[in-house]
Every structure is written in C-alpha cells, then in structure tokens.
C-alpha positions in Angstrom: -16.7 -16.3 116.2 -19.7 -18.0 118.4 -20.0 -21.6 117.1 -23.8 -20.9 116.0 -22.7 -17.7 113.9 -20.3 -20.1 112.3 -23.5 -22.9 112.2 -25.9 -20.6 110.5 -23.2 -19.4 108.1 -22.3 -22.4 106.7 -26.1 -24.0 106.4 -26.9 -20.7 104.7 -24.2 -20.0 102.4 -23.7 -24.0 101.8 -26.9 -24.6 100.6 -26.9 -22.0 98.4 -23.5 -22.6 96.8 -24.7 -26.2 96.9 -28.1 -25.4 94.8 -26.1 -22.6 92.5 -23.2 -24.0 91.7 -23.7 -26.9 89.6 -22.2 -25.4 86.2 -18.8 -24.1 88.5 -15.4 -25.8 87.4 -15.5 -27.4 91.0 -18.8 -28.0 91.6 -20.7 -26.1 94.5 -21.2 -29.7 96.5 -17.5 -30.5 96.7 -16.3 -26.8 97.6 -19.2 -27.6 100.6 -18.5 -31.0 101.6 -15.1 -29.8 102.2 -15.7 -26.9 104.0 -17.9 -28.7 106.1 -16.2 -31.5 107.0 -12.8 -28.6 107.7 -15.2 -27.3 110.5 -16.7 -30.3 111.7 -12.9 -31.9 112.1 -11.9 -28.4 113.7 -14.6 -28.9 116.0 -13.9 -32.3 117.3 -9.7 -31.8 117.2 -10.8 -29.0 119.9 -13.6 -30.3 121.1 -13.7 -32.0 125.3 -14.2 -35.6 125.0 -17.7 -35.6 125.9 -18.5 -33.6 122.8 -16.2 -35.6 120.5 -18.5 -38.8 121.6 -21.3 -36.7 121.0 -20.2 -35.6 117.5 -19.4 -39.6 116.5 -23.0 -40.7 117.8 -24.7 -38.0 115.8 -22.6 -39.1 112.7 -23.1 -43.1 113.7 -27.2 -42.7 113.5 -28.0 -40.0 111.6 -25.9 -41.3 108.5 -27.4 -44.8 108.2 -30.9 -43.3 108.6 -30.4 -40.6 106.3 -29.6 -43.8 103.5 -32.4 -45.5 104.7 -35.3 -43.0 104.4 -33.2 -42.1 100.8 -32.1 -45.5 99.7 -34.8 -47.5 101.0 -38.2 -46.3 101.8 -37.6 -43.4 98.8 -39.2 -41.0 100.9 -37.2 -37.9 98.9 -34.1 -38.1 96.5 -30.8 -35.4 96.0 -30.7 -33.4 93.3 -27.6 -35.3 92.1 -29.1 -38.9 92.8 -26.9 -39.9 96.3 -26.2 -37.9 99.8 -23.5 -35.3 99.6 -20.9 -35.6 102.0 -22.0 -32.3 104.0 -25.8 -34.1 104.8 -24.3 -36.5 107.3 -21.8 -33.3 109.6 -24.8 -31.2 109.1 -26.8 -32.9 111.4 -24.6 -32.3 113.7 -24.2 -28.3 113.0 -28.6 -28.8 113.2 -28.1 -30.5 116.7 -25.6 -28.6 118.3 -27.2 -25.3 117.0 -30.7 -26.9 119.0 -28.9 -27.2 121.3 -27.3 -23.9 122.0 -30.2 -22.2 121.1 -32.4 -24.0 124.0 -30.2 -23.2 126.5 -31.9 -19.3 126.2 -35.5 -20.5 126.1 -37.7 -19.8 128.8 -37.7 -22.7 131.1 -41.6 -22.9 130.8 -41.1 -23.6 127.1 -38.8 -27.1 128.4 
C-alpha cells in the first residue's frame, strides 16, 4: 500500500478512534499510540538511512515544541490533560505526506 494511503488512513481513522473511544475497555488513545508508533518503527527498520535521520530530526524538534506551546505558553490543551504518544510520530506522517504530495505540484506553485 502507497505510504500516503497508509498516512491518511491512520490520521483519519486514529483521530476518530482517538476522540470515540474514551469509554472502550482499552481506551481509543492507547490502541492509537500503538498503532502508530508499529508504523512509524516499520518505517524507519526499512527506511534508507537518509530517511531514518530525517524521521529522528522530525521526532527531536517537533516533540519539545509540541510541550512547549502545550506545557508552557498554554496555547491549547488535550482532551485528556498531556500529549498522547501518537502527537509526536504524527508529525512525521504530516511531513512526509507534504512531502510526497509536493512532489506532483505544478512547479509554478514551488
């Protein structure tokens, strides 16, 4: 399956199993921040080098900022009062997917 099939899938149905299953005997966010963190690891195990960097560099800055604009400046707060685990590899899927998705723009548009 095309890695931004698999991208959109997951945002998609992740937030939506997120937001819906609070009340589950596993809650939604855990059945989530596993999934995503099984493809993100799948991802890097296969992934060239130059993506794998990629992948930790996008985890290294998005994940401290993310605490800071939550933790710190309170600019918005989770539903269940700290980041789920999913927030910090889904920057990455949001990256990667821009990415892909570029490439098939018009050059003018660049």
């Amino acid at each position: 399956m095309r890695r931004e099939v698999v991208y959109a899938l997951t945002i998609g149905i992740g937030l939506w199993v997120d937001q819906n299953g609070t009340d589950w005997p596993v809650k939604g966010e855990y059945l989530v921040d596993i999934a995503c963190w099984i493809i993100f690891a799948t991802i890097y195990s296969r992934g060239e080098r130059v993506e794998r960097v990629e992948m930790l560099t996008v985890l290294a800055f998005a994940t401290p900022m993310e605490l800071f604009f939550t933790e710190v400046w309170h600019l918005y707060e989770y539903r269940e009062g700290f980041m789920p685990l999913f927030v910090p590899v889904g920057h990455w899927f949001l990256f990667d997917l821009g990415r892909r998705f570029s490439r098939h723009l018009p050059e003018k548009w660049s």
